[in-house]
C-alpha positions in Angstrom: 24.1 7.8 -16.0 21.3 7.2 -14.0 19.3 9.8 -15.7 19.0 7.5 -18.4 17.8 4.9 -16.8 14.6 7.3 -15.6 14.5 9.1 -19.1 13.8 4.3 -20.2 11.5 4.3 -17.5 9.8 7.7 -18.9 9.4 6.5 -22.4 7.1 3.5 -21.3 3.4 3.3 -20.8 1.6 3.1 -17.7 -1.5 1.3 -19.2 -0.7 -0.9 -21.7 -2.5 -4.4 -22.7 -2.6 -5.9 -19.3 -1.3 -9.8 -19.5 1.3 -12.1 -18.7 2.7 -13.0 -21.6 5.5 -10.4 -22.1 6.5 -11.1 -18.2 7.0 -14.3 -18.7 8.5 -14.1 -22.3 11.4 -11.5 -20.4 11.6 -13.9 -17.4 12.6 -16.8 -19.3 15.4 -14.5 -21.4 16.3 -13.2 -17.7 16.8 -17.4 -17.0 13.7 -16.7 -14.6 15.1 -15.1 -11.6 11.7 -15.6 -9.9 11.9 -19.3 -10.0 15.0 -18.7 -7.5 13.0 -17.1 -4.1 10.6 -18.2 -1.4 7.4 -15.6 -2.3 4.7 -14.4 -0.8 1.8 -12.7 -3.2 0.1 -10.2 -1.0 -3.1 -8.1 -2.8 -6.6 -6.4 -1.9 -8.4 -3.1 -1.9 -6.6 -1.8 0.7 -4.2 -2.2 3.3 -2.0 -4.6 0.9 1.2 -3.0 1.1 0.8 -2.0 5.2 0.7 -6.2 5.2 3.5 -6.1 2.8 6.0 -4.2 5.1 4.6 -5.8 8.6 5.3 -9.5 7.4 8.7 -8.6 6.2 10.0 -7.5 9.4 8.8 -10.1 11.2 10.3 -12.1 8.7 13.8 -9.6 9.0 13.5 -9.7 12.3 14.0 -13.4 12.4 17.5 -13.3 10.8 16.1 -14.0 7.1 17.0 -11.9 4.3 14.1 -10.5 2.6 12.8 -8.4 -0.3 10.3 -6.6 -1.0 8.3 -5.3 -3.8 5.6 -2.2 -3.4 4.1 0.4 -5.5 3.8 3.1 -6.0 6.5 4.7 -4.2 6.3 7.9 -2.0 9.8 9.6 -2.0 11.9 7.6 -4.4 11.6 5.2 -7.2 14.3 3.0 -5.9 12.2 2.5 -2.4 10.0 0.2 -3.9 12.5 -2.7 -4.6 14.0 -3.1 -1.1 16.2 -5.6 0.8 16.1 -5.6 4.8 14.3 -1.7 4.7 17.3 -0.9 2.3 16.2 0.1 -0.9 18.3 -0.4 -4.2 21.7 1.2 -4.7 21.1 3.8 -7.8 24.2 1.6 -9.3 22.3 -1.6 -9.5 18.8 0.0 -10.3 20.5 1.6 -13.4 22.5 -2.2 -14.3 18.9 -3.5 -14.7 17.6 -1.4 -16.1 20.0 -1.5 -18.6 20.1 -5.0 -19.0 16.1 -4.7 -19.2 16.1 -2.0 -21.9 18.6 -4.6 -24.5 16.3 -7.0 -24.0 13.4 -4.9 -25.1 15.0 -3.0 -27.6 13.6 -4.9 -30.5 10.3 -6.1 -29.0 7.1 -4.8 -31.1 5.1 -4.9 -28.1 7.5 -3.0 -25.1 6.5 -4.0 -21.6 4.7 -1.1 -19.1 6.8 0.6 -16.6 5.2 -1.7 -13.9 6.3 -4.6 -15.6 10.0 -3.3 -15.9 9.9 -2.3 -12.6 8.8 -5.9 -11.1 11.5 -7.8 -13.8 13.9 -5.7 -12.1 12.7 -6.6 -8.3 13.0 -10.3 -9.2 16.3 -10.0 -10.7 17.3 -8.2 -8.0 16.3 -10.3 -5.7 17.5 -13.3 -7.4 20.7 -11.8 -7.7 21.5 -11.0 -3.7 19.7 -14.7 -2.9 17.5 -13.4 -0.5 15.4 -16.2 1.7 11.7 -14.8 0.8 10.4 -12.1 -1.0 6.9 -10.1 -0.1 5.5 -9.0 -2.6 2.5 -6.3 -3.2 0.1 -6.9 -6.5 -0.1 -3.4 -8.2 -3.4 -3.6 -9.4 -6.3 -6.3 -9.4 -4.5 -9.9 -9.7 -5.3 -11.8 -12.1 -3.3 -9.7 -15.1 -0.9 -8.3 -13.0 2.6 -8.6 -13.8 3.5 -10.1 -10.1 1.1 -13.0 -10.8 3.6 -15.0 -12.5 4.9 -15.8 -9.1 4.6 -19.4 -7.7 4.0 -18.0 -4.2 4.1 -20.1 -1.3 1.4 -18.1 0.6 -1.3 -15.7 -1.6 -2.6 -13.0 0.4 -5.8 -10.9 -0.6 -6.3 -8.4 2.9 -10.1 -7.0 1.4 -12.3 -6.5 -2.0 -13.6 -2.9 -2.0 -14.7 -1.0 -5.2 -11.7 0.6 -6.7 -10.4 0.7 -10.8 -13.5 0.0 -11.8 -12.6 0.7 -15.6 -10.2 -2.5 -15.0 -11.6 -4.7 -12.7 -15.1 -4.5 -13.4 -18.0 -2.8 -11.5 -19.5 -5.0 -8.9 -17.4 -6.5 -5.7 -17.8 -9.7 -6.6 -16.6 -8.7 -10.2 -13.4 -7.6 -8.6 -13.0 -10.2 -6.3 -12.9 -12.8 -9.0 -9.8 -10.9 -10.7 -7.9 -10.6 -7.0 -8.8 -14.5 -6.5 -6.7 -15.8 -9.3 -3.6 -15.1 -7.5 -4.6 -18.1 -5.3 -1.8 -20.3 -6.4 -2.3 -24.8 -6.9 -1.2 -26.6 -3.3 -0.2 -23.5 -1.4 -2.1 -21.2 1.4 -4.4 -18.7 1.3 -4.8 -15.9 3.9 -7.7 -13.0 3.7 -8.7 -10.1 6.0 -12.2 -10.6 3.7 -15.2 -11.2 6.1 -18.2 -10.8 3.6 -19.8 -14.6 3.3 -20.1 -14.2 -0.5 -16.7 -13.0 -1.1 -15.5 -15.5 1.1 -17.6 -18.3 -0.9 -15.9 -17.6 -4.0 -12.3 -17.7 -1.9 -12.9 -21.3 -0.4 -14.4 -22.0 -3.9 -11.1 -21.4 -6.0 -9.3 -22.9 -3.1 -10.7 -26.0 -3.3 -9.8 -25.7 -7.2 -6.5 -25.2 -6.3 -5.9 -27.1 -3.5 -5.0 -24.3 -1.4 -5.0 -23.8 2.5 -7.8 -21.3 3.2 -7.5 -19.3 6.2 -9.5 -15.8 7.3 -10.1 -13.6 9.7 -12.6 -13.9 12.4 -12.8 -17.6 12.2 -8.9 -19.0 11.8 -7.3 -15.8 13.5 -8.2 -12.1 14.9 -7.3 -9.5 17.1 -9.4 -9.2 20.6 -8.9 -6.6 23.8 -7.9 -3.8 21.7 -7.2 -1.0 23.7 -7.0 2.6 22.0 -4.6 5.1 23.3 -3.7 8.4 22.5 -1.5 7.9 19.2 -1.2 4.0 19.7 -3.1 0.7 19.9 -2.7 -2.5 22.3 -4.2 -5.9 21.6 -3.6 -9.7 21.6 -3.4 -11.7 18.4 -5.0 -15.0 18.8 -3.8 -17.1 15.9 -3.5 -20.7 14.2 -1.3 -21.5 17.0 0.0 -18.4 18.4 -1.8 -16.0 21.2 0.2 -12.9 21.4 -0.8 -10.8 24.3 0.0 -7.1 24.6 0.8 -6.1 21.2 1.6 -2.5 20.8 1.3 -0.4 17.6 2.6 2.7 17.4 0.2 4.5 15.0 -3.2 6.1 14.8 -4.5 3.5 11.9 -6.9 1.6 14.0 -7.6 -0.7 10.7 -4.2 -2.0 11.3 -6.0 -4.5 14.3 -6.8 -6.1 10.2 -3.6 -6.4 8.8 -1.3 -6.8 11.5 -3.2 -10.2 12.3 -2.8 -11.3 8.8 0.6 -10.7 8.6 1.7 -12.4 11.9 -1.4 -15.8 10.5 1.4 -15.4 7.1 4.2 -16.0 9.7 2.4 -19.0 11.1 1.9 -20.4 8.1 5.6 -20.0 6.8 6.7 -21.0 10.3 4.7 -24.6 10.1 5.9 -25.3 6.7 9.9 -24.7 6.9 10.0 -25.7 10.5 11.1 -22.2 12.1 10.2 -21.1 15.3 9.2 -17.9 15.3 9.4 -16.0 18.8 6.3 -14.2 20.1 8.3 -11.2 21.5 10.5 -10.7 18.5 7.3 -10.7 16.7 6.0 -7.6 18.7 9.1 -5.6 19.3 8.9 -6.0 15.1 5.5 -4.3 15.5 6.2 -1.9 17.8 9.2 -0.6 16.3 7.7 -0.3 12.6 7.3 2.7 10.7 4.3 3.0 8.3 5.0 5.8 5.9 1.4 7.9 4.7 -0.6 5.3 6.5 -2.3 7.8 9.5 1.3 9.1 9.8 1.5 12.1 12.3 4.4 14.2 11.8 5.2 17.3 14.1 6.9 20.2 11.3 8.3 23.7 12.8 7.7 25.9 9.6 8.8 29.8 10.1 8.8 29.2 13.6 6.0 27.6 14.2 4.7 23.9 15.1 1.8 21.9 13.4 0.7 18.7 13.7 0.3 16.6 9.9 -1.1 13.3 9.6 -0.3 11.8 6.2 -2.6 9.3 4.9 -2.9 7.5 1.4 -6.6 7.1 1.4 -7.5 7.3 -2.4 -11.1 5.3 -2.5 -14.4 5.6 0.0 -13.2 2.4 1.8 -10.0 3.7 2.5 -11.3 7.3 3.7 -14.2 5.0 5.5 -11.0 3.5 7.6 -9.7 7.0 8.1 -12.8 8.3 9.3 -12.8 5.6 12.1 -9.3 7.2 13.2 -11.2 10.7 13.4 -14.0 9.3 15.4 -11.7 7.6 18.2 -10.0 8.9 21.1 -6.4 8.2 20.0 -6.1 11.6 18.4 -7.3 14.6 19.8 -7.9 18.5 18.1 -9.9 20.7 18.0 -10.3 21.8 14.2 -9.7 19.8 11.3 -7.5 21.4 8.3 -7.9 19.2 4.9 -5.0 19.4 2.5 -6.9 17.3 -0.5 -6.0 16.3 -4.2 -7.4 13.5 -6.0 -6.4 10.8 -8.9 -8.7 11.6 -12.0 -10.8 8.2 -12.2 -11.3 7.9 -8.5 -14.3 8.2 -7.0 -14.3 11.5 -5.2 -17.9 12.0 -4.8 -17.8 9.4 -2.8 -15.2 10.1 -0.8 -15.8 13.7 0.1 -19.2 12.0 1.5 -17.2 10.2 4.2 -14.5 13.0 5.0 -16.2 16.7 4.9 -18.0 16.2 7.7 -14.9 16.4 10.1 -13.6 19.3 8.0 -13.2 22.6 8.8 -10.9 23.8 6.1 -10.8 22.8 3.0 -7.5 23.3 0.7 -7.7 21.7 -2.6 -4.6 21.2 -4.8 -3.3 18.7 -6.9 -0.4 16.6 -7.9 2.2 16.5 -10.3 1.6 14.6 -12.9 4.8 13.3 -14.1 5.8 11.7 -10.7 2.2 9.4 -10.9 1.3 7.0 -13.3 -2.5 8.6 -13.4 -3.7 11.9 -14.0 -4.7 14.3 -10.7 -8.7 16.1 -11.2 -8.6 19.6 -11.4 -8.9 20.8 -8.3 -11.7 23.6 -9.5 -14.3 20.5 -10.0 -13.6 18.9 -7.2 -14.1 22.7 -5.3 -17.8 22.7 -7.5 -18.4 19.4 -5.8 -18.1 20.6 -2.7 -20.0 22.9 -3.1 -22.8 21.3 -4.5 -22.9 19.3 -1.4 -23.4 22.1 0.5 -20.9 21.2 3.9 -20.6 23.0 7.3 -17.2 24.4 6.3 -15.3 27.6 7.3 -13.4 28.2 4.3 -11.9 26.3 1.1 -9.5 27.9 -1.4 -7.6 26.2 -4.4 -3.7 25.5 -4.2 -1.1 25.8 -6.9 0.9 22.7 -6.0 0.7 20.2 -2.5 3.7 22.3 -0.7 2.1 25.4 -1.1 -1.5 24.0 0.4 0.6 22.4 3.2 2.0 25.9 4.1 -1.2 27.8 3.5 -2.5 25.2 6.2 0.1 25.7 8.6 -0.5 29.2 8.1 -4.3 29.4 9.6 -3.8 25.9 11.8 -3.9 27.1 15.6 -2.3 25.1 18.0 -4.7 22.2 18.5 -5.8 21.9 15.0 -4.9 19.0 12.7 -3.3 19.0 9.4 -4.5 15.8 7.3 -3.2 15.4 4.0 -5.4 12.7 2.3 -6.8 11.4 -1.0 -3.8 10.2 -2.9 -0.5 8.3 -2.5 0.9 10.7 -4.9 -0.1 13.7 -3.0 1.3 12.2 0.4 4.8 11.1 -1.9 5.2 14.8 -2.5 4.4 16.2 0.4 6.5 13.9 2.4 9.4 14.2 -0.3 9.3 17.8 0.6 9.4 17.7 4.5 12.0 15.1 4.3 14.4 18.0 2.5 13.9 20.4 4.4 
């Protein structure tokens, strides 16, 4: 039964007409399920859904039932519509999407798989009456199917360059499509420092009548201390000074999000009255788990250990914010392994520029297809780009699938080396599906 519910999913496009019409057309024949939540709209270049899963377990954390929405998922479909870290029974997912594919039997038009998958997250969510939902924009803002929410807080954490074939080619192109999920008479929190970017923000804010709040002048992070796999710093907030917050990860650019999460928290906390404790809100962070976000995993494999890190980077901004992690003290080796594979209209050019320098090994594979909602480049271009660009490296060979590269890497990795397996959320999704069934 539930392989019919995939073989619906299957049959739908990825990139269809973007709009809002057909979401809100299904919404209303749903009796609008979204209209029946507390929401936050979080979006932005990167680091949108790290921001998505911190707030919602401070939010858990507090004794409030919470959903949340992310994409794309890494190991299973059904982990991206979640309630309290538990992700949808197979039995429900299937109901809806049942109910979802009678009411879109007959329409001319049939919504994109993103758009069934979000009418299923509100429905869900509607359905099990949880308190708030956090929710992460799949893609720009404006036309995305997530912005027909009437979110108490909108949440854009940067503007980088990325789908430039949707959202236009310059930053501030982009950053007008991310701003229209500022919502009328609500708050608006950014991790956006740039003054022009920022300009347009406070701009449609005022529109809007929106609280505008950003980092660096309304909240930040300060005596950040870098140890080996972890981070310590104080938040200093709209209210709140938080000392001694401790991260247990090697994503330095989580000192961003984790500040814009907790100035979300404020925010809620002013408007519904709660009292949110400071030491709840860092055992939350300290006990968080950040899947493919500078994820180091220890595998035995025949025998033998390696260390992996796991990272989702998949545009020059994110690999910019992994290179900082290389550069600092809070990991240690001594040669650098890359397991690489690359979406097809990503700029990868760009981003070997910023992440073959550390490299010593090179192993270039790709994707599967089916499981992503974009196409992976053939790894033999990408191994003529690198070689164009002419890099300091020991050795680089081509890889059938992701599990074999990750073995051939375990293979020639020595015991200080590092594994990094970077350049797409669909590569890390595979590889981590695979050491997670083993």
């Amino acid at each position: 039964m539930f392989c019919k519910g995939i073989a619906f999913l299957d049959a739908l496009e990825t990139n269809a007409n973007l709009g809002l019409d057909r979401m809100r057309n299904l919404l209303s024949r749903l009796d609008n399920p979204e209209k029946d939540f507390n929401s936050i709209l979080i979006g932005g270049t990167n680091g949108k859904g790290s921001t998505t899963k911190i707030l919602a377990e401070i939010l858990r954390r507090h004794g409030f039932k919470v959903g949340v929405y992310t994409s794309p998922h890494l190991v299973n479909m059904e982990e991206r519509i979640m309630i309290n870290n538990k992700p949808i029974p197979k039995r429900d997912f299937l109901d809806l999407l049942t109910e979802i594919e009678d009411l879109t039997r007959n329409m001319k038009e049939k919504p994109t798989l993103f758009e069934v998958l979000t009418l299923a997250a509100f429905k869900y969510f509607s359905k099990k009456k949880v308190d708030f939902a956090v929710v992460e924009v799949g893609l720009g803002g404006r036309l995305d199917a997530t912005n027909v929410l009437e979110a108490e807080i909108s949440i854009i954490t940067n503007v980088e360059l990325d789908h430039r074939d949707v959202l236009g080619n310059s930053i501030m192109e982009i950053a007008k499509e991310k701003a229209e999920i500022i919502k009328p008479n609500a708050a608006f929190v950014t991790g956006e420092e740039r003054n022009e970017i920022l300009k347009l923000f406070r701009k449609k804010c005022l529109e809007r009548n929106s609280k505008f709040f950003h980092y660096g002048r309304d909240f930040y992070c300060k005596n950040l201390k870098i140890m080996k796999y972890s981070l310590k710093f104080d938040y200093c907030g709209l209210s709140k000074y938080i000392r001694n917050i401790y991260f247990p990860s090697c994503g330095i650019y989580q000192t961003r999000n984790i500040p814009i999460s907790i100035a979300a928290a404020e925010i809620i906390e002013e408007k519904y009255g709660f009292t949110f404790n400071n030491a709840v809100i860092r055992d939350a962070i300290a006990r968080i788990s950040l899947e493919g976000r500078s994820q180091l995993i220890t595998l035995k494999v025949e025998g033998k250990k390696s260390r992996l890190m796991l990272d989702g980077a998949h545009n020059p901004a994110g690999m910019k914010a992994l290179a900082e992690v290389l550069n600092s003290k809070i990991i240690d080796f001594d040669k650098l392994i890359l397991v690489l594979a690359f979406s097809e209209k990503k700029d990868i050019k760009a981003m070997l520029d910023v992440v073959l320098p550390y490299a010593d090994i090179v192993i270039l594979t790709k994707f599967n297809s089916k499981a992503a909602t974009s196409q992976p480049k053939d790894p033999r271009e990408v191994a003529k780009y690198i070689k164009d660009m002419s890099p300091k490296i020991e050795q680089m060979s081509i890889a059938k699938n992701p599990i074999v590269a990750v073995k051939t890497a375990i293979k020639r990795a020595k015991e200080n080396d590092l594994i990094l397996v970077t350049g797409s959320l669909y590569l890390v999704g595979e590889v981590l599906r695979w050491i997670k069934s083993r």
